[in-house]
C-alpha distance (Angstrom), angle and dihedral (degrees) to the residues before:
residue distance angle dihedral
X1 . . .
X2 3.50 . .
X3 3.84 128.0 .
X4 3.94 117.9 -163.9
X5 3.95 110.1 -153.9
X6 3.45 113.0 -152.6
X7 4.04 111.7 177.3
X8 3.75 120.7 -178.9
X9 3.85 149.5 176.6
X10 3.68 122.3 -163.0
X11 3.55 91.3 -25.3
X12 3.50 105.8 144.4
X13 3.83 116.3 127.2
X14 4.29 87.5 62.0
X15 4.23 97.7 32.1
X16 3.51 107.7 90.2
X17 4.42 87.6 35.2
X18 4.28 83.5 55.8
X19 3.75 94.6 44.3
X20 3.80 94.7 47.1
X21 3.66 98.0 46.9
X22 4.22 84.1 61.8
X23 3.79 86.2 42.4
X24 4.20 101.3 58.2
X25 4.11 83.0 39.9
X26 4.05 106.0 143.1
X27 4.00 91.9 -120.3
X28 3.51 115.0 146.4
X29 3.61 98.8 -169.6
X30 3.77 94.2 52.2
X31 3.51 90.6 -158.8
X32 3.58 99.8 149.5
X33 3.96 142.1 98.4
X34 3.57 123.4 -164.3
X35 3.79 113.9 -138.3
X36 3.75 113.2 -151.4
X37 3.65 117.1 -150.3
X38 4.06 110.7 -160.5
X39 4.23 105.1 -174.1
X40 3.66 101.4 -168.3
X41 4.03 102.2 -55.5
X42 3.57 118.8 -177.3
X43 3.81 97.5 -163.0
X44 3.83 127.5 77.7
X45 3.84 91.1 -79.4
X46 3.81 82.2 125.5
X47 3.48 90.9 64.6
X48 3.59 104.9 43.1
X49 3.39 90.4 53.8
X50 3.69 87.6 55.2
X51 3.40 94.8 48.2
X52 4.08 90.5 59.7
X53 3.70 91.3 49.8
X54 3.68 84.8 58.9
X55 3.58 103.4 44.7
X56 4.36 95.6 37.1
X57 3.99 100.1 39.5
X58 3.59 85.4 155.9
X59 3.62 95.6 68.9
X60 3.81 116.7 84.2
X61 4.05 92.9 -123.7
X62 3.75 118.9 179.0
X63 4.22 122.4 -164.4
X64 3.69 122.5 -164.1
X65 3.66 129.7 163.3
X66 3.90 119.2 -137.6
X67 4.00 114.1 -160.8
X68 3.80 98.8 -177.3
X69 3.75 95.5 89.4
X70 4.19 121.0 -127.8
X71 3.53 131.4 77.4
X72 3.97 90.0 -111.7
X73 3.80 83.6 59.5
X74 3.88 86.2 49.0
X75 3.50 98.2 48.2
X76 3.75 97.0 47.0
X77 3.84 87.3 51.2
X78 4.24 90.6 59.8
X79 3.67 86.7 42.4
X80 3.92 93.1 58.2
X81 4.22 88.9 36.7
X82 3.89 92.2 48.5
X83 4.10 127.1 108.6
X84 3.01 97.6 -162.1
X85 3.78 144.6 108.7
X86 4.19 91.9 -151.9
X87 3.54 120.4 41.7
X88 3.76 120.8 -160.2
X89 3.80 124.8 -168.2
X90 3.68 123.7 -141.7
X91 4.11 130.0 179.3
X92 3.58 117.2 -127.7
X93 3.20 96.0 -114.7
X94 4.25 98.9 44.3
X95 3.78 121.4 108.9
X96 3.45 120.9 -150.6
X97 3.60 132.1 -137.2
X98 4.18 111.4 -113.4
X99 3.88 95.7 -116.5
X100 3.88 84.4 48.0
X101 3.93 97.6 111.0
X102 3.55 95.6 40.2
X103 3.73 89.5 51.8
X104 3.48 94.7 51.0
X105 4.11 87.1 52.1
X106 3.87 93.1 48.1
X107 3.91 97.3 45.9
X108 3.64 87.3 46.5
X109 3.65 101.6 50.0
X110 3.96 85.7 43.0
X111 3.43 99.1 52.1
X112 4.02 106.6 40.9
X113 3.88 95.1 162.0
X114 4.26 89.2 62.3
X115 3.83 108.0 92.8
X116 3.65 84.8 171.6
X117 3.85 145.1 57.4
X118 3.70 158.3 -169.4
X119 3.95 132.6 171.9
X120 3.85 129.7 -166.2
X121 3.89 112.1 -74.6
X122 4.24 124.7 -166.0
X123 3.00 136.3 -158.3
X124 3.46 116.3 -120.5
X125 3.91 105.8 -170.3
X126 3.91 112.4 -147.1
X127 3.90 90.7 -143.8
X128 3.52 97.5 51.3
X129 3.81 82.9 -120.8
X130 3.87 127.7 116.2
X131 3.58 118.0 -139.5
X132 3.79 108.8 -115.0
X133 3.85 90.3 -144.8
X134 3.94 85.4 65.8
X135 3.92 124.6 115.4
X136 3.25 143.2 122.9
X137 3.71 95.0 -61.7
X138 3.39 99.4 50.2
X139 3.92 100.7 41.9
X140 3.66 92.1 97.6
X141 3.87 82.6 62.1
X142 3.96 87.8 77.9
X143 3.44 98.5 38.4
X144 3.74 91.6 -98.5
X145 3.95 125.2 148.8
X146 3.70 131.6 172.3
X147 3.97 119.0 169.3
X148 3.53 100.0 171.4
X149 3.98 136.2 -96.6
X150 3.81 96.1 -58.5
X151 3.77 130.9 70.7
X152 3.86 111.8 -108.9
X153 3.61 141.2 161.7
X154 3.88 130.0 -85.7
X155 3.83 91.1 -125.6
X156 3.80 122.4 164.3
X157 4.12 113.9 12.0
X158 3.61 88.3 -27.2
X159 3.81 121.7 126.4
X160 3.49 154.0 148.4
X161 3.63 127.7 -70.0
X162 3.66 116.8 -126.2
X163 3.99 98.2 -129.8
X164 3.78 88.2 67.2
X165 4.21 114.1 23.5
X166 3.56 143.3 115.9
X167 3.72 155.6 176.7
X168 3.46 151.7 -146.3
X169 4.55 100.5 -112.5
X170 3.82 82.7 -137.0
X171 3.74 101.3 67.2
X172 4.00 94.0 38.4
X173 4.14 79.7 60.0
X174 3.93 87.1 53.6
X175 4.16 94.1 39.2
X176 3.45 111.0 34.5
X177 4.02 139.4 -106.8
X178 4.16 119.2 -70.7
X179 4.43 99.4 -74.1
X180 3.96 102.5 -96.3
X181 4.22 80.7 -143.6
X182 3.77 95.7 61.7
X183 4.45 118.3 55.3
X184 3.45 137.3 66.7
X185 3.62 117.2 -70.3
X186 4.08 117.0 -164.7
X187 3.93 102.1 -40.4
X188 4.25 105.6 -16.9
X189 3.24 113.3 103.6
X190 3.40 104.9 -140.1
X191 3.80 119.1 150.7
X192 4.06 147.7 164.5
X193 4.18 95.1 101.3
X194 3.64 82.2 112.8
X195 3.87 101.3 50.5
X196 3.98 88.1 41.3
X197 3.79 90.3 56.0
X198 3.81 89.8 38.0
X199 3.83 93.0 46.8
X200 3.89 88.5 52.3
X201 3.56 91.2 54.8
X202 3.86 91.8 57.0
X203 3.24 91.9 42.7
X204 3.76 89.1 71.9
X205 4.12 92.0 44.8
X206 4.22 86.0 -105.2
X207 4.16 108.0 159.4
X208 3.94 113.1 -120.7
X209 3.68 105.7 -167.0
X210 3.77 135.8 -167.3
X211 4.20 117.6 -131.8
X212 3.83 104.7 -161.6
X213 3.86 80.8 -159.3
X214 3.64 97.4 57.8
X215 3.71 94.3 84.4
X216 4.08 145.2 170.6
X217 3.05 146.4 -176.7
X218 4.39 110.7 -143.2
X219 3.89 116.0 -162.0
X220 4.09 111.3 -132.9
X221 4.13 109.4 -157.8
X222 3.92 106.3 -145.5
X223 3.97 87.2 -108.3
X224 4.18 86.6 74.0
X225 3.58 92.4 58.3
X226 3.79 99.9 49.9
X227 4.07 122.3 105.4
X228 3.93 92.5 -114.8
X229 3.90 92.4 48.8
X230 4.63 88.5 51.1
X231 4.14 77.9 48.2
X232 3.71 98.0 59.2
X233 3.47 97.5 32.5
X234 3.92 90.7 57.0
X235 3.57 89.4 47.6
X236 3.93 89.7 55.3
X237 3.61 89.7 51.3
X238 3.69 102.5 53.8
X239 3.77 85.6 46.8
X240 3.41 94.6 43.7
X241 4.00 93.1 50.7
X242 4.14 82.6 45.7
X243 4.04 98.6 58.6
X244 4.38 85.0 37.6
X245 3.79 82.4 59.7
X246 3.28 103.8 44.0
X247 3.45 94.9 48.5
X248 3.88 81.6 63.7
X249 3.44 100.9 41.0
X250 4.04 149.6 -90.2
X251 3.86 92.5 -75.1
X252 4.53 86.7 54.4
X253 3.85 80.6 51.5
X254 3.84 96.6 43.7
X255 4.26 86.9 48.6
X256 4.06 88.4 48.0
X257 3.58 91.4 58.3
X258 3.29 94.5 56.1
X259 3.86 95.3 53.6
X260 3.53 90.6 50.1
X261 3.50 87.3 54.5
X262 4.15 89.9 49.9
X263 3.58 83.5 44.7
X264 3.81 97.4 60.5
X265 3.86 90.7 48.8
X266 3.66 91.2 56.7
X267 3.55 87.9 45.2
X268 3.83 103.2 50.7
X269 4.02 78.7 48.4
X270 3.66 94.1 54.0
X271 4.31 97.3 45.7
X272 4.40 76.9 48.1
X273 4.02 82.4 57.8
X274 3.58 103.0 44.3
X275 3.88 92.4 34.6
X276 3.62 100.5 63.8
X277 4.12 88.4 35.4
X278 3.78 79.9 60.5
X279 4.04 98.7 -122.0
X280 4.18 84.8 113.1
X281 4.21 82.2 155.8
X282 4.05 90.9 70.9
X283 3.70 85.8 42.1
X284 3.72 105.4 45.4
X285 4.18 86.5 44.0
X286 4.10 89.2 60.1
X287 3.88 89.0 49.4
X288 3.42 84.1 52.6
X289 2.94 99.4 41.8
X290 3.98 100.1 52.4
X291 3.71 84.4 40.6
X292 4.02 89.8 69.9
X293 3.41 98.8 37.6
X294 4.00 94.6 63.0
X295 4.26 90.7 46.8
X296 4.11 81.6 66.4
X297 3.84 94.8 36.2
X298 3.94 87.4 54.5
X299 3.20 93.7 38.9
X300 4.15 100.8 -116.3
Protein backbone atom coordinates (compact mmCIF):
# COMPACT_ATOMS: atom_id res chain seq x y z
CA UNK A 1 0.00 0.00 0.00
CA UNK A 2 0.98 3.31 -0.56
CA UNK A 3 0.53 6.33 1.75
CA UNK A 4 0.95 9.93 0.19
CA UNK A 5 2.05 12.50 2.98
CA UNK A 6 1.06 15.74 2.30
CA UNK A 7 2.06 18.27 5.27
CA UNK A 8 1.17 21.91 5.08
CA UNK A 9 1.11 25.41 6.69
CA UNK A 10 -1.06 28.11 5.46
CA UNK A 11 -1.15 26.66 2.22
CA UNK A 12 -4.38 27.26 0.99
CA UNK A 13 -4.61 28.94 -2.45
CA UNK A 14 -2.60 25.50 -4.05
CA UNK A 15 -4.16 22.63 -1.37
CA UNK A 16 -7.11 21.36 -2.76
CA UNK A 17 -5.20 21.76 -6.73
CA UNK A 18 -2.17 19.31 -4.97
CA UNK A 19 -4.60 16.93 -3.38
CA UNK A 20 -6.71 16.51 -6.51
CA UNK A 21 -3.99 15.97 -8.89
CA UNK A 22 -3.18 12.56 -6.53
CA UNK A 23 -6.93 12.03 -6.46
CA UNK A 24 -7.79 11.72 -10.55
CA UNK A 25 -4.28 9.58 -10.62
CA UNK A 26 -4.84 6.61 -13.30
CA UNK A 27 -4.18 3.80 -10.53
CA UNK A 28 -6.04 0.85 -10.94
CA UNK A 29 -5.31 -0.71 -7.76
CA UNK A 30 -6.32 2.30 -5.74
CA UNK A 31 -4.41 1.17 -3.02
CA UNK A 32 -3.49 4.30 -1.56
CA UNK A 33 -4.49 6.82 1.34
CA UNK A 34 -3.36 10.20 1.48
CA UNK A 35 -2.35 11.34 4.95
CA UNK A 36 -2.81 15.02 5.49
CA UNK A 37 -0.54 16.66 7.85
CA UNK A 38 -2.10 20.18 9.12
CA UNK A 39 0.95 21.95 11.46
CA UNK A 40 -0.87 24.68 13.06
CA UNK A 41 -2.39 26.67 9.90
CA UNK A 42 -4.24 29.66 10.48
CA UNK A 43 -5.94 29.85 7.08
CA UNK A 44 -8.95 27.81 5.86
CA UNK A 45 -6.70 24.78 5.14
CA UNK A 46 -9.22 23.04 7.40
CA UNK A 47 -11.76 23.59 5.09
CA UNK A 48 -10.29 22.83 1.91
CA UNK A 49 -9.34 19.78 3.04
CA UNK A 50 -12.88 19.18 3.93
CA UNK A 51 -14.11 20.20 0.93
CA UNK A 52 -11.96 17.31 -0.98
CA UNK A 53 -13.21 14.73 1.36
CA UNK A 54 -16.54 15.72 0.16
CA UNK A 55 -16.11 15.94 -3.39
CA UNK A 56 -13.41 12.54 -3.70
CA UNK A 57 -15.12 10.05 -1.08
CA UNK A 58 -13.51 7.44 -2.95
CA UNK A 59 -10.15 8.30 -1.95
CA UNK A 60 -8.94 6.90 1.38
CA UNK A 61 -8.06 10.56 2.85
CA UNK A 62 -6.72 10.84 6.33
CA UNK A 63 -6.63 14.50 8.44
CA UNK A 64 -4.58 14.99 11.47
CA UNK A 65 -3.55 18.09 13.11
CA UNK A 66 0.11 18.43 14.42
CA UNK A 67 0.61 21.30 17.16
CA UNK A 68 4.37 20.98 17.65
CA UNK A 69 5.30 23.41 14.96
CA UNK A 70 8.03 22.37 11.96
CA UNK A 71 7.67 20.38 9.06
CA UNK A 72 10.06 17.64 10.65
CA UNK A 73 7.42 17.53 13.38
CA UNK A 74 4.82 17.23 10.51
CA UNK A 75 6.40 14.70 8.68
CA UNK A 76 7.12 12.43 11.58
CA UNK A 77 3.41 12.77 12.54
CA UNK A 78 2.25 11.15 8.80
CA UNK A 79 4.95 8.71 9.26
CA UNK A 80 3.47 7.39 12.64
CA UNK A 81 -0.40 7.89 11.04
CA UNK A 82 0.55 6.05 7.75
CA UNK A 83 -0.68 2.32 6.56
CA UNK A 84 1.43 1.85 4.47
CA UNK A 85 4.55 -0.12 3.63
CA UNK A 86 5.98 2.93 1.15
CA UNK A 87 5.70 6.33 2.13
CA UNK A 88 5.92 9.09 -0.40
CA UNK A 89 6.29 12.78 0.43
CA UNK A 90 4.61 15.48 -1.42
CA UNK A 91 4.71 19.54 -0.84
CA UNK A 92 1.56 21.23 -0.58
CA UNK A 93 1.89 22.96 -3.25
CA UNK A 94 3.37 19.92 -5.82
CA UNK A 95 1.25 18.50 -8.61
CA UNK A 96 1.68 15.25 -9.68
CA UNK A 97 1.78 13.78 -12.96
CA UNK A 98 -1.49 11.25 -13.60
CA UNK A 99 0.60 8.01 -14.00
CA UNK A 100 2.38 9.21 -10.76
CA UNK A 101 1.00 6.43 -8.36
CA UNK A 102 1.31 3.77 -10.69
CA UNK A 103 4.86 4.75 -11.29
CA UNK A 104 5.72 4.81 -7.92
CA UNK A 105 4.15 1.02 -7.67
CA UNK A 106 6.06 -0.20 -10.81
CA UNK A 107 9.55 1.31 -9.88
CA UNK A 108 9.06 -0.07 -6.55
CA UNK A 109 8.15 -3.53 -7.31
CA UNK A 110 11.06 -3.40 -9.98
CA UNK A 111 13.60 -2.27 -7.96
CA UNK A 112 13.24 -4.22 -4.47
CA UNK A 113 16.86 -3.47 -3.27
CA UNK A 114 15.95 0.69 -3.32
CA UNK A 115 14.77 1.68 0.18
CA UNK A 116 14.92 5.10 -1.10
CA UNK A 117 13.66 7.52 -3.81
CA UNK A 118 13.46 10.60 -5.85
CA UNK A 119 11.42 11.53 -9.10
CA UNK A 120 11.84 14.52 -11.49
CA UNK A 121 10.51 17.83 -9.95
CA UNK A 122 9.79 21.40 -12.14
CA UNK A 123 9.56 24.32 -11.51
CA UNK A 124 6.56 25.83 -12.32
CA UNK A 125 7.15 29.67 -11.85
CA UNK A 126 3.93 31.53 -10.64
CA UNK A 127 4.85 34.64 -12.81
CA UNK A 128 5.36 32.94 -15.85
CA UNK A 129 8.86 34.44 -15.55
CA UNK A 130 12.22 32.56 -15.15
CA UNK A 131 14.65 33.92 -12.89
CA UNK A 132 17.69 34.99 -14.88
CA UNK A 133 19.99 33.93 -11.98
CA UNK A 134 18.76 30.27 -12.77
CA UNK A 135 21.07 27.38 -14.06
CA UNK A 136 22.09 24.37 -13.39
CA UNK A 137 23.68 25.27 -10.17
CA UNK A 138 21.11 26.97 -8.74
CA UNK A 139 18.09 24.67 -9.72
CA UNK A 140 18.13 23.00 -6.47
CA UNK A 141 17.36 26.57 -5.18
CA UNK A 142 13.61 26.00 -6.33
CA UNK A 143 13.29 22.70 -5.43
CA UNK A 144 13.95 21.57 -8.93
CA UNK A 145 15.71 18.19 -9.94
CA UNK A 146 16.20 16.56 -13.22
CA UNK A 147 18.66 13.45 -13.48
CA UNK A 148 17.98 12.41 -16.79
CA UNK A 149 15.66 9.68 -18.53
CA UNK A 150 17.16 6.68 -16.73
CA UNK A 151 16.92 5.58 -13.14
CA UNK A 152 20.26 6.06 -11.26
CA UNK A 153 21.60 6.29 -7.91
CA UNK A 154 21.92 9.36 -5.55
CA UNK A 155 25.67 8.73 -5.12
CA UNK A 156 28.01 11.36 -3.71
CA UNK A 157 26.09 14.56 -1.99
CA UNK A 158 23.31 13.94 -4.20
CA UNK A 159 19.76 13.50 -2.88
CA UNK A 160 16.29 13.75 -3.07
CA UNK A 161 14.27 16.77 -2.96
CA UNK A 162 11.59 16.87 -0.46
CA UNK A 163 8.61 18.00 -2.87
CA UNK A 164 8.89 14.64 -4.59
CA UNK A 165 10.62 11.63 -2.21
CA UNK A 166 9.96 8.50 -0.64
CA UNK A 167 10.79 5.45 1.32
CA UNK A 168 10.42 2.09 2.03
CA UNK A 169 8.46 2.32 6.13
CA UNK A 170 10.92 -0.50 6.92
CA UNK A 171 14.19 1.30 6.71
CA UNK A 172 12.79 4.63 8.42
CA UNK A 173 12.10 1.89 11.46
CA UNK A 174 15.91 0.93 11.18
CA UNK A 175 17.16 4.85 10.59
CA UNK A 176 15.21 7.06 12.38
CA UNK A 177 12.33 9.79 11.75
CA UNK A 178 13.32 13.37 9.87
CA UNK A 179 15.45 15.37 13.20
CA UNK A 180 12.63 17.63 14.80
CA UNK A 181 15.92 20.22 15.29
CA UNK A 182 16.67 20.58 11.61
CA UNK A 183 13.41 21.97 8.92
CA UNK A 184 11.59 24.85 8.44
CA UNK A 185 9.20 25.74 11.01
CA UNK A 186 6.40 28.55 10.04
CA UNK A 187 8.50 31.12 7.95
CA UNK A 188 12.57 30.27 8.84
CA UNK A 189 14.10 28.67 6.48
CA UNK A 190 16.05 26.39 8.08
CA UNK A 191 16.86 23.11 6.35
CA UNK A 192 19.19 19.78 6.20
CA UNK A 193 16.37 17.27 7.99
CA UNK A 194 16.35 15.76 4.68
CA UNK A 195 20.13 15.22 4.07
CA UNK A 196 20.44 14.04 7.85
CA UNK A 197 17.81 11.39 7.26
CA UNK A 198 19.25 10.75 3.79
CA UNK A 199 22.85 10.63 5.09
CA UNK A 200 21.70 7.99 7.71
CA UNK A 201 20.37 5.91 5.15
CA UNK A 202 23.78 5.73 3.35
CA UNK A 203 25.35 5.34 6.16
CA UNK A 204 23.97 1.84 6.37
CA UNK A 205 24.82 1.10 2.41
CA UNK A 206 20.67 1.53 1.74
CA UNK A 207 20.10 2.38 -2.29
CA UNK A 208 18.27 5.81 -2.90
CA UNK A 209 17.27 5.80 -6.44
CA UNK A 210 16.00 8.35 -8.90
CA UNK A 211 12.63 7.35 -11.19
CA UNK A 212 12.68 9.80 -14.13
CA UNK A 213 8.96 8.78 -14.23
CA UNK A 214 8.10 9.79 -10.84
CA UNK A 215 7.50 13.34 -11.75
CA UNK A 216 6.07 16.93 -10.45
CA UNK A 217 5.46 19.83 -11.17
CA UNK A 218 6.34 22.48 -7.79
CA UNK A 219 4.70 26.02 -7.92
CA UNK A 220 7.42 28.95 -7.05
CA UNK A 221 5.42 32.33 -5.76
CA UNK A 222 7.49 35.39 -7.07
CA UNK A 223 8.60 36.01 -3.31
CA UNK A 224 11.09 32.68 -3.76
CA UNK A 225 12.83 34.17 -6.51
CA UNK A 226 13.64 37.56 -5.01
CA UNK A 227 17.39 38.55 -3.75
CA UNK A 228 16.25 38.82 0.00
CA UNK A 229 14.42 35.37 -0.13
CA UNK A 230 18.29 33.53 -1.87
CA UNK A 231 19.72 35.66 1.37
CA UNK A 232 17.77 33.96 4.02
CA UNK A 233 17.67 30.81 2.55
CA UNK A 234 21.58 30.70 2.41
CA UNK A 235 21.70 31.76 5.81
CA UNK A 236 19.41 28.73 6.82
CA UNK A 237 21.64 26.49 5.07
CA UNK A 238 24.91 27.27 6.59
CA UNK A 239 23.11 27.06 9.89
CA UNK A 240 21.38 24.23 9.08
CA UNK A 241 24.67 22.30 7.89
CA UNK A 242 26.20 23.84 11.41
CA UNK A 243 23.57 22.19 13.99
CA UNK A 244 23.76 18.69 11.35
CA UNK A 245 27.42 18.81 12.29
CA UNK A 246 27.38 19.35 15.53
CA UNK A 247 25.07 16.87 16.21
CA UNK A 248 27.93 14.62 14.84
CA UNK A 249 30.67 16.10 16.29
CA UNK A 250 33.65 18.83 16.12
CA UNK A 251 35.67 16.72 13.60
CA UNK A 252 31.94 16.72 11.02
CA UNK A 253 32.25 20.50 11.67
CA UNK A 254 36.04 20.73 11.09
CA UNK A 255 35.39 18.52 7.50
CA UNK A 256 32.36 21.07 6.62
CA UNK A 257 34.57 23.88 6.73
CA UNK A 258 36.65 22.66 4.48
CA UNK A 259 33.94 22.03 1.80
CA UNK A 260 32.74 25.32 2.19
CA UNK A 261 36.00 26.41 1.57
CA UNK A 262 36.15 24.01 -1.81
CA UNK A 263 32.88 25.34 -2.40
CA UNK A 264 33.89 29.01 -2.63
CA UNK A 265 36.72 28.12 -5.10
CA UNK A 266 34.34 26.54 -7.39
CA UNK A 267 32.23 29.35 -6.92
CA UNK A 268 34.56 32.32 -7.57
CA UNK A 269 35.34 30.00 -10.75
CA UNK A 270 31.83 29.75 -11.76
CA UNK A 271 30.84 33.92 -11.34
CA UNK A 272 34.59 34.02 -13.64
CA UNK A 273 32.45 31.76 -16.20
CA UNK A 274 29.30 33.45 -16.33
CA UNK A 275 30.96 36.93 -15.96
CA UNK A 276 32.91 37.06 -19.01
CA UNK A 277 29.87 35.01 -20.90
CA UNK A 278 28.00 38.10 -19.81
CA UNK A 279 25.13 36.33 -17.58
CA UNK A 280 26.99 38.22 -14.35
CA UNK A 281 23.17 37.80 -12.65
CA UNK A 282 23.69 33.80 -12.31
CA UNK A 283 27.12 34.62 -11.19
CA UNK A 284 26.72 37.38 -8.73
CA UNK A 285 23.54 35.19 -7.16
CA UNK A 286 26.13 32.12 -6.36
CA UNK A 287 28.52 34.66 -4.67
CA UNK A 288 25.74 35.53 -2.87
CA UNK A 289 24.64 32.86 -2.34
CA UNK A 290 27.85 31.08 -0.79
CA UNK A 291 28.35 34.32 0.94
CA UNK A 292 25.13 33.57 3.23
CA UNK A 293 25.56 30.22 3.65
CA UNK A 294 29.03 30.58 5.60
CA UNK A 295 27.38 33.63 8.07
CA UNK A 296 25.09 30.49 9.39
CA UNK A 297 27.91 27.90 9.13
CA UNK A 298 30.06 30.28 11.41
CA UNK A 299 27.59 31.08 13.27
CA UNK A 300 27.31 35.14 12.49
Amino acid sequence: MLSVIICTYNREKFLYDALQHVAVNNFPTKDYEIVLVNNNSTDSTESECHRFATNFPQVQFRYFVETKQGLSHARNRGIEESQGDILIFLDDDSFVKPDYLQNVQKQMDSHLEAMAFGGKITPLFESDETPKWLCKWTYSWVSAIDKGDKVVPFEGNSYPIGANMGFRKACLDQCGNFNTELGRSKKNLMAGEEKDLFNRLKEKNMLILYFPDIQVEHVIPPQRTTKDYIVRMGQGVGMSERLRCLNIGKAALWKRYFSEFVKWCASIVLWLRYTICFRPAVGNMLLLFRWNVTKGLLGK
